[in-house]
Z-matrix of the N, CA and C atoms (Angstrom, degrees):
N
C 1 1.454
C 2 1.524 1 108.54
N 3 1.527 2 110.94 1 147.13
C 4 1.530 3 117.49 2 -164.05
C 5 1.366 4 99.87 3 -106.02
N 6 1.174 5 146.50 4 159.92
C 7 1.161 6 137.30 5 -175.63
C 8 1.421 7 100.57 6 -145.67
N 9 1.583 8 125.75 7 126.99
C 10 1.529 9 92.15 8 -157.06
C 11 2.230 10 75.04 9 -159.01
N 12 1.291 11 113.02 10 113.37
C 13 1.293 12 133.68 11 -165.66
C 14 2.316 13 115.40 12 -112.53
N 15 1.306 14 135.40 13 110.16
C 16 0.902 15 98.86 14 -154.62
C 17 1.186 16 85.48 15 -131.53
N 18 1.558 17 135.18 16 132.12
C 19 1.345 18 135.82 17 175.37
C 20 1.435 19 126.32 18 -103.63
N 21 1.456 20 110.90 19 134.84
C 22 1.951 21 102.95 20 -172.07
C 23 1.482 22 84.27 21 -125.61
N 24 1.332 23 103.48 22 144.27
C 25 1.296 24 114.52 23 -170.93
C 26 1.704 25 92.16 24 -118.14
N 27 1.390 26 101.40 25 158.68
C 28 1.272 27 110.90 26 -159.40
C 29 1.664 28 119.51 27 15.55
N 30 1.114 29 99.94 28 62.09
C 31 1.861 30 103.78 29 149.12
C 32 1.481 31 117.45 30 -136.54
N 33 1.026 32 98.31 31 -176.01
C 34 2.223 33 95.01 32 -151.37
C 35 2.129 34 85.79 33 -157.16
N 36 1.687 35 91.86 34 111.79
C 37 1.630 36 101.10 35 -179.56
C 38 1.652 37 86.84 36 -127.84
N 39 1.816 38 99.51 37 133.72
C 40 1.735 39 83.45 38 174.01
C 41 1.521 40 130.42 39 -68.80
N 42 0.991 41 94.83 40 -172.28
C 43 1.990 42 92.47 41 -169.96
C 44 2.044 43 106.65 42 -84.46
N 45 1.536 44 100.65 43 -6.07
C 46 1.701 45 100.13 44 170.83
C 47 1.517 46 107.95 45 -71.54
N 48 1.632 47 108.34 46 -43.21
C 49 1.746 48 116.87 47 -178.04
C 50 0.950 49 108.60 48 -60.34
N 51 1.587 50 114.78 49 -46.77
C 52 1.605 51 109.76 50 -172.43
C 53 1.696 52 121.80 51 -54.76
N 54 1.264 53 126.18 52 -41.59
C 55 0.957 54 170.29 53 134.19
C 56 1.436 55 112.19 54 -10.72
N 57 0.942 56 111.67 55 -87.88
C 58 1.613 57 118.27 56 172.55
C 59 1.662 58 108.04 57 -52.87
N 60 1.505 59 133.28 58 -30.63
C 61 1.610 60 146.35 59 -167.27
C 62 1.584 61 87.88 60 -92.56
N 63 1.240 62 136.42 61 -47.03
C 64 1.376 63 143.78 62 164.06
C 65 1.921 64 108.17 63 -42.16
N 66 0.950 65 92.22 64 -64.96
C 67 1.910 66 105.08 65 164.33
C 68 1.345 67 121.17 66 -37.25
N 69 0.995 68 106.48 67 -67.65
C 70 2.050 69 134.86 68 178.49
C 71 1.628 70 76.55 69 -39.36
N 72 1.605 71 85.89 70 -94.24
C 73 1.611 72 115.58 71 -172.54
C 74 1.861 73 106.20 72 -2.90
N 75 1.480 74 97.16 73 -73.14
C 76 1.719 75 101.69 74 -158.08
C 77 1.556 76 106.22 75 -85.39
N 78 1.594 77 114.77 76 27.39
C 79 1.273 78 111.14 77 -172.08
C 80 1.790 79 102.39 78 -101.51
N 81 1.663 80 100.86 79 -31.48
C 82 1.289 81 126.68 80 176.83
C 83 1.839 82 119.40 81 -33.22
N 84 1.825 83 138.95 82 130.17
C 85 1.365 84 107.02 83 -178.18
C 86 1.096 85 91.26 84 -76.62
N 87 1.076 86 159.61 85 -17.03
C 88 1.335 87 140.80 86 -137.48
C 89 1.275 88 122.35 87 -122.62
N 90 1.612 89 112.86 88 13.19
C 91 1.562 90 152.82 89 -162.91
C 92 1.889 91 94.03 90 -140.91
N 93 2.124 92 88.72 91 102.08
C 94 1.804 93 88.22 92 171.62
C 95 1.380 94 97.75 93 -75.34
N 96 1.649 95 107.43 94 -58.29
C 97 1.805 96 111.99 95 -170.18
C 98 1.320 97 113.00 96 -141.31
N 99 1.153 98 96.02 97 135.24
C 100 1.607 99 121.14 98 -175.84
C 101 1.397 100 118.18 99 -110.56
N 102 1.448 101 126.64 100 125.80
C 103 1.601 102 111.79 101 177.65
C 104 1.724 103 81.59 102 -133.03
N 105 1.368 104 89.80 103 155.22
C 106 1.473 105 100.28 104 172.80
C 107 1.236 106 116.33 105 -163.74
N 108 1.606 107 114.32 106 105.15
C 109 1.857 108 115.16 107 -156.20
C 110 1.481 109 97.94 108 -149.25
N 111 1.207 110 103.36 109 168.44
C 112 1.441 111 96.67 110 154.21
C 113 1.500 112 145.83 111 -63.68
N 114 1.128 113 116.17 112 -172.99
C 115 1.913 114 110.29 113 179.95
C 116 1.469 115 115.30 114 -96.34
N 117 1.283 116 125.61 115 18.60
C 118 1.797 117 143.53 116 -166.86
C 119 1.934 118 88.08 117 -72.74
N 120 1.498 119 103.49 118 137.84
C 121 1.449 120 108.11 119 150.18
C 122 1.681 121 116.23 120 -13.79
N 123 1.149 122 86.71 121 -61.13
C 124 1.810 123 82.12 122 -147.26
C 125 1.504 124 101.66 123 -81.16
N 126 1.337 125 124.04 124 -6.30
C 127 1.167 126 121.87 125 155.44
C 128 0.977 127 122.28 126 -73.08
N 129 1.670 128 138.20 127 -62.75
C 130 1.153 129 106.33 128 136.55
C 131 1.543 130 161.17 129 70.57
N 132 1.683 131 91.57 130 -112.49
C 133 1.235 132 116.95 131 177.14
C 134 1.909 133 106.50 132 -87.18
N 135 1.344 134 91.95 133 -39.53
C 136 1.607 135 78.32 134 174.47
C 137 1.930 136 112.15 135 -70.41
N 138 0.758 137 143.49 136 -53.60
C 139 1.318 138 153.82 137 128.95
C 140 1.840 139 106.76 138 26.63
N 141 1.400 140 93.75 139 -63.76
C 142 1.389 141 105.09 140 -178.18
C 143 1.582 142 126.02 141 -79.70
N 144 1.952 143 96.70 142 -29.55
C 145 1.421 144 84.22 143 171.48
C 146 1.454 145 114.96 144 -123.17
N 147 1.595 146 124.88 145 42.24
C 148 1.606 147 143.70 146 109.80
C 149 1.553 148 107.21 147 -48.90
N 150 1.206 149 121.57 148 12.37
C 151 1.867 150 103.18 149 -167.12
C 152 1.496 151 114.61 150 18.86
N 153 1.370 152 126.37 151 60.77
C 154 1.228 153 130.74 152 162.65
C 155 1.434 154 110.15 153 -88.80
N 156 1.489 155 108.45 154 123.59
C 157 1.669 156 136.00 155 -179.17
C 158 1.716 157 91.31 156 69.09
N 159 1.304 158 118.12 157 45.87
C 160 1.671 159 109.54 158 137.82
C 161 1.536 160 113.19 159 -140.75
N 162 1.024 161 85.63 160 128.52
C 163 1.412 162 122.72 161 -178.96
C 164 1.600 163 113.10 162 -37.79
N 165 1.350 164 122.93 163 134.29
C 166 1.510 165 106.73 164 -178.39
C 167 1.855 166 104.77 165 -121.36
C-alpha cells in the first residue's frame, strides 16, 4: 500500500471541490481511501480517527 499525503499551504478550495475530487478520487480501483479537505481542526480530527495514513 502507497500512502501518498500532499500539503498546500495557504490555499483555500471550497468544500463542493473538495468533495466532488474526494468522489473522482474514491471512485478509482486502485484508490482504497481518499480524503481530501481542508487543514481546519476538525478536519483534522476526523482525518485521524478514519486512521487515514496509519498503517494497519
Amino acid at each position: 500500500m502507497t500512502i501518498t499525503a500532499v500539503v498546500k499551504k495557504n490555499t483555500y478550495f471550497d468544500s463542493v471541490s473538495l468533495m466532488a475530487i474526494s468522489t473522482k478520487a474514491n471512485s478509482l480501483d486502485e484508490v482504497a481511501q481518499a480524503f481530501v479537505a481542508m487543514g481546519t481542526e476538525m478536519n483534522k480530527g476526523v482525518r485521524c480517527s478514519r486512521s487515514v495514513f496509519l498503517s494497519s
